[in-house]
Structures are given as C-alpha cells and as structure tokens.
N, C-alpha and C positions, 0 to 999 in steps of 0.2 A: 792814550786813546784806545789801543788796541786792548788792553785790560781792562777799560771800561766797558767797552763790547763783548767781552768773553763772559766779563759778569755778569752782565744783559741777558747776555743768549743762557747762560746756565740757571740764572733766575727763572729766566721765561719758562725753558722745559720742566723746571721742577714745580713752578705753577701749573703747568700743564698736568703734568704726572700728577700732584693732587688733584689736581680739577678730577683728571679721568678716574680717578679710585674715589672721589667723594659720589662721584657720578653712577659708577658701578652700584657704592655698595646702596646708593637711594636705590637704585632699581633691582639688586638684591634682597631687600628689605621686602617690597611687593611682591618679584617674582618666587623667591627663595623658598618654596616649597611651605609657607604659609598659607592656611585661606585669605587672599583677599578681602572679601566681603563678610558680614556678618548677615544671619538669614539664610533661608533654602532658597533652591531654584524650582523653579516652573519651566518644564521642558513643554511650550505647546506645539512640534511637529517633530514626529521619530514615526519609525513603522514598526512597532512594536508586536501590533496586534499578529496573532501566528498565521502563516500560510494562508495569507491571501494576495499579497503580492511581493517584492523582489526584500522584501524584510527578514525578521525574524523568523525562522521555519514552523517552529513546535513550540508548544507549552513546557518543556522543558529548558529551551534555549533562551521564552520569555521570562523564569523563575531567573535564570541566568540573567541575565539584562536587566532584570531589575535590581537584581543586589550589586550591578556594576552598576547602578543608577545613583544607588544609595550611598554608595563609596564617594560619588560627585558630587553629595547635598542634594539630588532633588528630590522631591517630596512628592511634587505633583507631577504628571504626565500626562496630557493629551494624546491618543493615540491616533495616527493620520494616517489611515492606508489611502494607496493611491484610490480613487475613482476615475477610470478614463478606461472608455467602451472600446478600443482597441487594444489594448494586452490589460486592461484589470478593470473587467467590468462589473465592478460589485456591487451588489445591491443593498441599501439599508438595512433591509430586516435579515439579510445573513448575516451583516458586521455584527449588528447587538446581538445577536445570538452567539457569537463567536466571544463578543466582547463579556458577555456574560459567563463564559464558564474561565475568560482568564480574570476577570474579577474574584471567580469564585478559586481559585489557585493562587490567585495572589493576597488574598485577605489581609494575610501574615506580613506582607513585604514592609510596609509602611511606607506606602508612596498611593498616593490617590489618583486613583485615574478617573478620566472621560472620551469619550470615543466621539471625534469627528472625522472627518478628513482630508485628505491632500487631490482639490476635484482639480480637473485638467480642464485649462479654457473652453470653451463651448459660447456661442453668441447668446443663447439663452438661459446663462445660469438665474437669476430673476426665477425666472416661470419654474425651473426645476429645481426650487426647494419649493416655492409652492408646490409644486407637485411631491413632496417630498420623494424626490428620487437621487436627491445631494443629501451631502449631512452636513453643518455648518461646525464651528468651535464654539467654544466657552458658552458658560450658562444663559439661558436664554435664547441661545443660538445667533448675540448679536456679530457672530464674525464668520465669514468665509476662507478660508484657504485657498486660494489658487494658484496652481501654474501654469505658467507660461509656455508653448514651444521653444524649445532650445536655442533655434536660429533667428526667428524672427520676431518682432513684435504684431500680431496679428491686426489687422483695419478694424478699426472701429472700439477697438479694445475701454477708451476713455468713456463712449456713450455705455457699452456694457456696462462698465463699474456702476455709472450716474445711474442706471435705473434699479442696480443693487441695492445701491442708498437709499434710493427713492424708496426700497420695500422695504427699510429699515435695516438691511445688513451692511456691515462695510468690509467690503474685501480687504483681504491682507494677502501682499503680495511675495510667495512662498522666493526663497534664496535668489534674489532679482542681480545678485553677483556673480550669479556663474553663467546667467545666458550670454552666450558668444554675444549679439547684439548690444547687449549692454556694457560687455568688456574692453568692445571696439568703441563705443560711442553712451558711454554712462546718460549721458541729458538727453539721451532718448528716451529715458524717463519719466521728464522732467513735469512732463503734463502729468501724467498719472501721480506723480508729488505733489504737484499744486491744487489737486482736486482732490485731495485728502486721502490717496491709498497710502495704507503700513505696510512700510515695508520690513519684511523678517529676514533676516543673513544666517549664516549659519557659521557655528562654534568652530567647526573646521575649517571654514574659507578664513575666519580670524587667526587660528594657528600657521596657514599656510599649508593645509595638509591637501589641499585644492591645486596648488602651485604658486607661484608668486603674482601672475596675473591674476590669479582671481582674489588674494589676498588685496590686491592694489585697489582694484576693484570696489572690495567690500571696504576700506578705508575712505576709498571716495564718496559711496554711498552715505558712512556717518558724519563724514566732515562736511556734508551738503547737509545734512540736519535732515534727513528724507528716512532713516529707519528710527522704529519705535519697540523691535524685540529682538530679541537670541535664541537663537534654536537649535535642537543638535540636530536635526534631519537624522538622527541614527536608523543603523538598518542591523543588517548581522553584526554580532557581539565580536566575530572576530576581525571582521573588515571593517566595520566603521561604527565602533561602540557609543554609548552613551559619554559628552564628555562635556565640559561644562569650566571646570575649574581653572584649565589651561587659558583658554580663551578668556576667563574674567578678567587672568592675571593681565593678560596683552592689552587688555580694554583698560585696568586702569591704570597701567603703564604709558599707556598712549593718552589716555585724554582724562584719566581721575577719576577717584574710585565713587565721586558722586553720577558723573555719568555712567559707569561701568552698574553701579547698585538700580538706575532705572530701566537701562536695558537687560541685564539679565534676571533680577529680583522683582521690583515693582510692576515694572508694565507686561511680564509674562502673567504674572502673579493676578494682576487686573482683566488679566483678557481670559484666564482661566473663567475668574470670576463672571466675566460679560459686564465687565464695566469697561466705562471711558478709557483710553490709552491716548495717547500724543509722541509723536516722534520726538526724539533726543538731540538736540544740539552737542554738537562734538567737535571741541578744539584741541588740536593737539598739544601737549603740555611746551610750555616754552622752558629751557634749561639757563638760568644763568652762572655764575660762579660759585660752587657749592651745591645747589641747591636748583630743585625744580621748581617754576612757577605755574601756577596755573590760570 
C-alpha cells in the first residue's frame, strides 16, 4: 500500500512538471519575442505632436518617436495633444499649423499621421465642435476623445455623451483604468457602457507599467466586454515611449490572438478611418492538460 502511494505521488508530480513546461512553452511560443499578430498597428492617442503640452518637446525628439514607433509596427498615428483651458489650452488652428510642419519633417518616416485630440470633460462638448473649438479623431471627425477627472466621475457626464451622439459624434472614453474612481469601483461605468461609449485602455496599463492596480483594472474593463481599442497614450520617448508589441503579446496570452488582432489592429485601424468600431468581448483563455483552450 505504501508503494502504491509513493507511485501515485511521483506520477502525479511528474504530471505536474509536464503539465508546467507544456504550459510554459505554449506561452513562450506567443510571448517569446515573436510578433504576435500579423498587420501594423494604429496608435489613435500619443502626444506626439511637439511643445504644446506635457508630450514630446521638439521636432527632433518627434523624428525620434517616430522611428521608435516604427520598430513597434505602427504605421498610423493619431496625434492627441491635450485640449483643456487650464494648463493646455490650445487652439485648433495653432495645432494644424504645428501639425503641419511635423508632417512636413516626417514625410520620410513611413507612419501616417492625423491630428485630433485628447479634450478634457467640459458640459458642452456638443456645441464646441460645432463651434469648432475641439478637434475630434479619425476621418470624418466621427469620434471624440475625452478625459475624464482623475477622481471623480463628473454629474451628468451619461446626458453629455447622449447629445454628442445626437450630433453624430461618439465619444470615446480616453484610459477609463486609471481613474482612481474607477479602480475603486470599475461599474461606475457601467451606464456610460450601456449607452454605447468606447472605451480605449492603454498599452502600458496592459503591461503593468501603471502598477498592478491599474493593470487589474484594465483586465476588468476587457472581460466586461466594455473596451473596443489599445492605445499607447505615449508622451516623451524616454519616459513613456511609443509601445505596442509588449501589450499585444499580453492580450493574446490572456484572451487570444483573435481578440488581441480586434483591439489593437482592426478597430484602431477602423476608427483611424471613421468607421464603425464595437467593443471586444474578452475571455480569459481556459488551460487544460497540455494545452490552452479558448
């Protein structure tokens, strides 16, 4: 009896021991310094554009940043400076002006750009693009970028969206994993999900370069089926570069490389264009003996 149990137990562990190394090298195979995905990315929010807010400084540092762009596969770029009339209150017609001579410097890069931006809540975004005093994303101008205050979720924030729609825009709701409010309580949300805002995460809250709370965060976010893009929110090249590839890897180690190719391929790639987009359904892959299922 006692040797029947010994054998037991050493069978068992050396199943294990395979199990773990079969397990490993699946997720070496993804992670292991291969691309992931086939196709470039569409990075639609970085602050690229030079010296207008807490971004990239100069048109030299941009030349920079973009050939770190291009080492990640993107191709396109959206450029997002902030708009928000207490520390960066910039005006339309100085960004294209600005935007225009780093188009004219980047010619060469091989990465397409377009200039929108990243607008800070206000009760009447609606009437300011009509008054074009915002600048929206992707062609056509059918998207907004917006952020949120840090701490709170602002009153009335769900009727604001609804009369965006109503003028044909639909907001998209910039790194909705890192507001303290929503890290404490994610289905504070939950309305602004149900009523159709995309939500965008960012590359580095999926690395964990946020910290672990906001990684959990942005986890919870995709496994509620509530985000529909990936963005790098990049800023300066040396503190918070252009990055892309890391983050696919995690995307479709965790939930599979057909969801991982919608949200960082297809639906950035869509919203560049100003077409349709739809949030991502995301389950985590289930492991069984040998092998991942999904």
């Amino acid at each position: 009896m006692v040797l029947f149990f010994f054998q037991l137990k050493t069978c068992f562990r050396a199943s294990s021991f395979l199990l773990f190394v079969r397990y490993n090298i699946t997720c070496a195979q993804s992670a292991g310094g291969k691309v992931v995905l086939r196709g470039m990315y569409t990075d639609v929010h970085c602050h690229l554009l030079p010296g207008v807010d807490d971004g990239v400084e100069s048109f030299k540092e941009a030349e920079a940043w973009l050939k770190r762009a291009r080492e990640e596969n993107i191709t396109r770029v959206i450029a997002t400076p902030h708009i928000r009339p207490d520390t960066y209150p910039n005006k339309p017609h100085e960004l294209k002006h600005r935007f225009a001579e780093l188009c004219e410097r980047a010619k060469d890069s091989g990465v397409e750009l377009q200039l929108g931006a990243e607008v800070y809540y206000r009760h009447d975004l609606a009437e300011a693009i009509a008054k074009k005093e915002i600048l929206t994303i992707g062609f056509g101008g059918r998207y907004l970028l917006v952020e949120l205050p840090l701490a709170i979720l602002p009153a009335g924030t769900e009727d604001v969206f609804y009369r965006l729609r109503l003028s044909g825009v639909e907001p998209v709701l910039a790194h909705p994993e890192r507001y303290i409010f929503s890290r404490d309580e994610p289905m504070r949300l939950a309305e602004l999900a149900r009523e159709g805002t995309l939500f965008q995460i960012t590359t580095h809250s999926i690395t964990g370069g946020f910290g672990g709370a906001v990684q959990r965060t942005a986890f919870r976010l995709l496994e509620l089926g509530w985000v529909a893009v990936v963005a790098s929110d990049a800023h300066r090249l040396a503190a918070r570069p252009p990055m892309f590839r890391e983050a696919v890897r995690v995307l479709a180690n965790r939930y599979g490389r057909a969801a991982a190719r919608r949200l960082a391929v297809e639906n950035p790639r869509r919203l560049f264009n100003g077409e349709h987009i739809e949030p991502v359904a995301c389950q985590p892959r289930r492991w069984r003996l040998g092998a991942f299922s999904t």
